[in-house]
C-alpha positions, 0 to 999 in steps of 0.5 A, a space after each residue: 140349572 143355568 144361572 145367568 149373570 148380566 154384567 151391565 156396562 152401564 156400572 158406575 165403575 165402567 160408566 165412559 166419559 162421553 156420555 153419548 156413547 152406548 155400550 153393548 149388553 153382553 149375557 153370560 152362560 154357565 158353561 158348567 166347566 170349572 173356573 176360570 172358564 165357568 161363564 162364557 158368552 151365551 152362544 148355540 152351545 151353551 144356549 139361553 133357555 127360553 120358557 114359552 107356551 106355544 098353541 096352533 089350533 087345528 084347520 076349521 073350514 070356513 067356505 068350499 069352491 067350486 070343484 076343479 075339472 083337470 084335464 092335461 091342458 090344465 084348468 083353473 079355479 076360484 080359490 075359496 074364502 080363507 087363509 088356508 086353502 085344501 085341495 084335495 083329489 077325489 078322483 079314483 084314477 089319476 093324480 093331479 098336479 096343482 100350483 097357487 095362480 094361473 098355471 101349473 105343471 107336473 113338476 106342481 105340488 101332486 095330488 094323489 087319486 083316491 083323496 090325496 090332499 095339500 093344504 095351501 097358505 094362499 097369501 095373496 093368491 086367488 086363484 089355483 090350477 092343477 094339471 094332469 099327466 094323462 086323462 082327467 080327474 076332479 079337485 075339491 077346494 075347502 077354505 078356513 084356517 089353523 093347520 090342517 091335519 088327517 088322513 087322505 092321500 099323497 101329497 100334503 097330507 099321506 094318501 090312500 088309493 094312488 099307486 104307490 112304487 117301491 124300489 126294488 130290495 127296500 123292503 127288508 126280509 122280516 119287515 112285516 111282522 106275523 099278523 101285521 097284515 090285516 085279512 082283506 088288506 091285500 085284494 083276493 087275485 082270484 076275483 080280479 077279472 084279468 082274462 087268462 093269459 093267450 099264450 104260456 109265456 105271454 106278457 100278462 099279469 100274474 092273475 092272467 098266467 095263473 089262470 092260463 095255467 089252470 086252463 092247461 091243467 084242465 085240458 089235460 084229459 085222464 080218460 084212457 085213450 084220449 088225445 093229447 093237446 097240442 101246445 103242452 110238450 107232453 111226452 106222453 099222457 098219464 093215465 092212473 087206471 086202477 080198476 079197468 082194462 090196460 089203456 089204449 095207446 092210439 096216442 103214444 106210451 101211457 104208464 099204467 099201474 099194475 101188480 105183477 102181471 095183472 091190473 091193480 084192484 084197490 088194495 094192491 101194491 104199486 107196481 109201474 109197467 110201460 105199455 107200448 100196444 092196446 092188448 093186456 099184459 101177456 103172462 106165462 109162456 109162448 111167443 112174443 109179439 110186437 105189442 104183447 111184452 111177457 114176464 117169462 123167456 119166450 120159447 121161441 128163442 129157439 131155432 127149432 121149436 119145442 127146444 129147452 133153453 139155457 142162458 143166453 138163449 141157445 137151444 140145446 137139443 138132445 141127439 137122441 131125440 130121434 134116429 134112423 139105420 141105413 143098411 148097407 149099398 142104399 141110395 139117397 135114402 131119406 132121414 124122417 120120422 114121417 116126410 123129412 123137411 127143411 129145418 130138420 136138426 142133424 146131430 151125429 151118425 155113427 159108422 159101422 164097417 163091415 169090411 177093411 175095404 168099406 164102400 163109402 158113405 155121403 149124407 147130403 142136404 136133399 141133393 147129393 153135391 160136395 157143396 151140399 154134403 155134410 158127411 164124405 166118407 170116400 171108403 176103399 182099401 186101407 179107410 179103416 184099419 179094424 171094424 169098431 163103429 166110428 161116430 162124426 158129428 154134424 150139429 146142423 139144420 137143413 136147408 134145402 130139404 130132408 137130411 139124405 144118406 147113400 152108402 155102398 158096400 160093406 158099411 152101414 149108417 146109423 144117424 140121429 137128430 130131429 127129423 120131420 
């Protein structure tokens, strides 16, 4: 508790000779430090309480004006009978700026649209005059007194409706607590009538690009066969086709989901298979074609057909497939096993002399030339030295004709491969 000492001046002991002069009244506070320095002057630190009963009464209207019609160029109005004037701005688009007197500017007190509303002390005002910035809006004028309190939009009183900014991080991450936010509070976007946007990266609002989002969704077509839109960069079409046929492909590579070789039925396992042609997935064995990719090692890897295959795709063909003896002093006689032909595989011939001085033995490719000869064994004196059979190899398909054997005297020929 502050105590308060008054020291009067006027004390007899202090009382001046010159009965004219005043001396100042000087009120002391408890500082509440210890002596010598308990009571100092009263000053903003060590402050003379005060006990008072303050009332303000509310705003009570008292009269209305006639609304106010702003427009751009600025428009005055007939302030209503009153201390206290509040304008309020009840249009729904734009705000007003308004100034007690003849004119205003939109540096004036703003009135936000949708009810925003400043209370006026007007003094010896009689007029007010508000301005927009753009288009028009209505001001209403009501006259009383007291203070004038509630709700409504921005400028004297808070707002409702106007378009508020926010600078761009002023909301702290966790501002809104969960549930803060009442349903309804925030407008539904899929009831806004913003056209879908023309292009995909035009400069529209959000309602606009996800709305030409979904268009682009709904384009793309999951019917087998169909043609992509232009404009969506799609590389190719996907098509998840459980129960029908393999997908046309008229339009570039589909993806379809197969089970091993076969279709999917609904209770299969997912397989992925890329499809480049229109006909069905080609299972077992035979020969590849452009559109018709197989599971197995197509057969006609090999050369020559019907021939097995071992790894790495070289055909092995058995040397004793097929053989032909040609007796001695033959001329150009033909290997076959029916007419002999081009493509025909020559393995080997053995050579069986029947004299030191054999004659000689040529096997050609259907014209007996050296460039054409597979086998040229001249003969003569001294070519063998004893009669034991000998064996060249060849290893070659023909391809002039049928594989063709001459022999001379005293040697004969046996040759083996696969002949036609």
């Amino acid at each position: 508790m502050i105590r308060i000492l008054v020291f009067l001046a006027a004390l007899f002991a202090l009382v001046p000779t010159n009965a004219h002069a005043q001396t100042p009244t000087i009120v002391y506070c408890n500082s509440g430090n210890p002596a010598p320095n308990t009571w100092v002057p009263c000053n903003s630190t060590y402050a003379l309480p005060v006990t008072a009963s303050v009332s303000i009464s509310g705003f009570t209207a008292a009269s209305t004006g006639t609304p106010i019609s702003v427009t751009t160029g600025g428009v005055t109005g007939t302030l209503p009978a009153g201390a206290v004037v509040v304008a309020t701005n009840v249009g729904a688009t734009n705000g007003a700026y308004c100034a007690l007197g003849a004119s205003a500017t939109t540096s004036s007190q703003y009135l936000s649209p949708g009810g925003g509303w400043f209370s006026f002390t007007v003094g010896s005002a009689t007029q007010l005059t508000c301005i927009t910035s753009t288009s028009t809006t209505t001001v209403n004028m009501t006259g009383g007194s007291g203070l004038a309190t509630g709700t409504g939009g921005g400028g004297g009183g808070g707002g409702s409706g106007g378009a508020v900014t926010i600078a761009s991080g002023a909301v702290a991450s966790g501002a809104y607590a969960s549930g803060s936010i009442a349903p309804g509070a925030i407008v539904d976007l899929g009831s806004q009538p913003d056209t879908a946007c023309a292009t995909d990266n035009g400069s529209c609002s959000v309602v606009a690009l996800i709305k030409r989002t979904n268009q682009n969704l709904t384009t793309l077509n999951t019917t087998a066969g169909s043609s992509i839109p232009a404009g969506n960069n799609l590389i190719g079409q996907v098509n998840l086709n459980i129960a029908a046929a393999v997908n046309s492909a008229t339009n570039g590579i589909y993806t379809n989901l197969l089970q091993g070789n076969a279709v999917l039925s609904a209770t299969n396992g997912t397989y992925v298979n890329l499809l480049v042609g229109n006909a069905a997935v080609a299972t077992g064995t035979g020969a590849q074609g452009a559109t018709v990719p197989r599971m197995t090692v197509a057969t006609d890897q090999a050369t020559n057909a019907g021939a097995a295959l071992v790894k790495g795709g070289v055909g092995v063909v058995s040397g004793g497939s097929f053989y032909q003896a040609v007796a001695a002093s033959q001329t150009a006689t033909v290997l076959q096993s029916s007419t002999g032909a081009t493509g025909d595989y020559l393995s080997h011939c053995t050579i069986y002399p029947t004299s030191t001085t054999p004659g000689v033995v040529t096997v050609f490719d259907n014209t007996n030339t050296a460039a054409n000869s597979a086998i040229l064994f001249p003969g003569g004196a001294s070519s063998v030295s004893n009669l034991v059979p000998f064996t060249v190899p060849v290893g070659a398909v023909s391809k002039n004709g049928a594989w063709e054997v001459t022999t001379g005297a005293n040697v004969s020929v046996v040759c083996y491969g696969k002949f036609s």
